[in-house]
N, C-alpha and C positions, 0 to 999 in steps of 0.2 A: 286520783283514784276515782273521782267523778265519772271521767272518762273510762274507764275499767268496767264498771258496774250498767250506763247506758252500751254500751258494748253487749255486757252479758246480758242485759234485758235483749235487748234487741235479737241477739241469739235466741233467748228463749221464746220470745213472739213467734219468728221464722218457724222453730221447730214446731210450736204448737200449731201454726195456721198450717204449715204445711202435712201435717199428719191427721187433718181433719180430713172428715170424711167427703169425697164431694156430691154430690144433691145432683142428680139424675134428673134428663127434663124430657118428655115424652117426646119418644118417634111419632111423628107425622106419616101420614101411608102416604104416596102418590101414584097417581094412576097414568100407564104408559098406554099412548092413543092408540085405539086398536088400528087406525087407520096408516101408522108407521109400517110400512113391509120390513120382514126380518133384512138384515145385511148380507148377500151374497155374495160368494167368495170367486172371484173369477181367477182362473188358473192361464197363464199362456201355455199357447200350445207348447209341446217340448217338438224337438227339431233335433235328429239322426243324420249325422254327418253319412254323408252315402261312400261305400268301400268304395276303392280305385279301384277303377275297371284298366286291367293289365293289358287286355284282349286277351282273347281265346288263341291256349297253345297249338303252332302246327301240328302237335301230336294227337289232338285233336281227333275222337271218330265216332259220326252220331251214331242214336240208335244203340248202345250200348245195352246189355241186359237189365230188366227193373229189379235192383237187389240193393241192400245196403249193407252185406256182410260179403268181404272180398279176401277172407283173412283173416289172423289173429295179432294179438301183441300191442295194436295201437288202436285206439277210440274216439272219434271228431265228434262233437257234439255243439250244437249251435241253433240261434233262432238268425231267420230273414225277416228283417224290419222295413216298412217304407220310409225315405229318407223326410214325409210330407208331417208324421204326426207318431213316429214310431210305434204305430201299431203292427203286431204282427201280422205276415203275410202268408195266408194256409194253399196248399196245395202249390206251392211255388215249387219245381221243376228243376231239381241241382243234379246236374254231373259229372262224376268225381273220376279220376283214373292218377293212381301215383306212379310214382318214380322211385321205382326199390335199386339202391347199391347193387349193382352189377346186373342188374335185369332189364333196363329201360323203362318201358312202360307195359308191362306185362298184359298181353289180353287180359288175364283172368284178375285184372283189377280194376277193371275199369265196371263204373255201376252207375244207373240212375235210379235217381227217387227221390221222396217229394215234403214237403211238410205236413205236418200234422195241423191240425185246428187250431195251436197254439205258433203255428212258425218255427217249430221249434224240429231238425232234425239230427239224427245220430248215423255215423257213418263207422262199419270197424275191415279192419285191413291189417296186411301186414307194416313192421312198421315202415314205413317209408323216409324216403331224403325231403320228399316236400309231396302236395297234390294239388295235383291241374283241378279246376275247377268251373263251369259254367253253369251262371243260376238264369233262371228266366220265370218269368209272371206275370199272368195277363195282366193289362195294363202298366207293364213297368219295363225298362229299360234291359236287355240282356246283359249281363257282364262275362268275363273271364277273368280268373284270378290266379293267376300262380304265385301267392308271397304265403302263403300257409307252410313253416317246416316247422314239424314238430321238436327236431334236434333231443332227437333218443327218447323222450318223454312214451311214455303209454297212453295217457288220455290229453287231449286238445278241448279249443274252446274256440271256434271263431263264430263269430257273430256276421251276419252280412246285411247291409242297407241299401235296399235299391230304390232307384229314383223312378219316378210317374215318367212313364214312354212323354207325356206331351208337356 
């Protein structure tokens, strides 16, 4: 019974010390040296895989008219990025001419024109089976792209990346 009773003391010690209140001991201020420069955060650059250049289809024919509406039914819409820092690339020089089901390549689809301030441009046409494509900007490499088909869709989205001419 000895044993019973140092048991239940002991219990009750525990309960009472631990429900005591605990005694708060003052914060200390410290001072951080003005002479520390704050931590900056350095970003790597990011890096744009550059579109495969197909080469330019023999259908092919400069000099096209400056228009970006050739058509109705389908809508391309896209930014040209450089493949160095993916920034975009303004005034960049795309021309487009598609391939309509039973028509070839119809004069009256074919268009140039150019990017906006942001790289970013919008192309609308009939719908097409796919569109030839040649992008060009100073200082960067020319491409030709025939792998865009939209496959019955109304609006598109390709993006293009071209590489620094040198």
């Amino acid at each position: 019974m000895s044993k019973s009773k140092n048991i239940l003391g002991l219990i009750l010690l525990l309960m009472l010390y631990s429900c005591a209140p605990a005694t708060q001991q003052p914060i200390q201020e410290t001072e951080t040296p003005a002479s520390i420069p704050p931590t900056e955060t350095v970003l790597a650059p990011q890096s744009c895989t550059p579109t495969l250049d197909d080469g330019v289809s023999p259908s092919y024919i400069p000099d096209t008219p400056i228009r970006n509406v050739v058509g109705q039914g389908h809508v391309l819409t896209g930014t040209v990025r450089s493949s160095v820092d993916c920034l975009p690339i303004s005034n960049a020089k795309l021309e487009f001419w598609t391939e309509e089901q039973g028509l070839d390549h119809p004069e009256a689809s074919r268009a140039t024109f150019f990017t906006d301030e942001n790289g970013q441009y919008r192309f609308e046409c009939n719908l097409p089976e796919h569109i030839h494509m040649r992008i060009s900007a100073d200082g960067f490499r020319t491409i030709g792209v025939n792998s865009y088909h939209p496959e019955g869709a109304s609006t598109g989205t390709f993006d293009i990346v071209l590489r620094p001419s040198q």
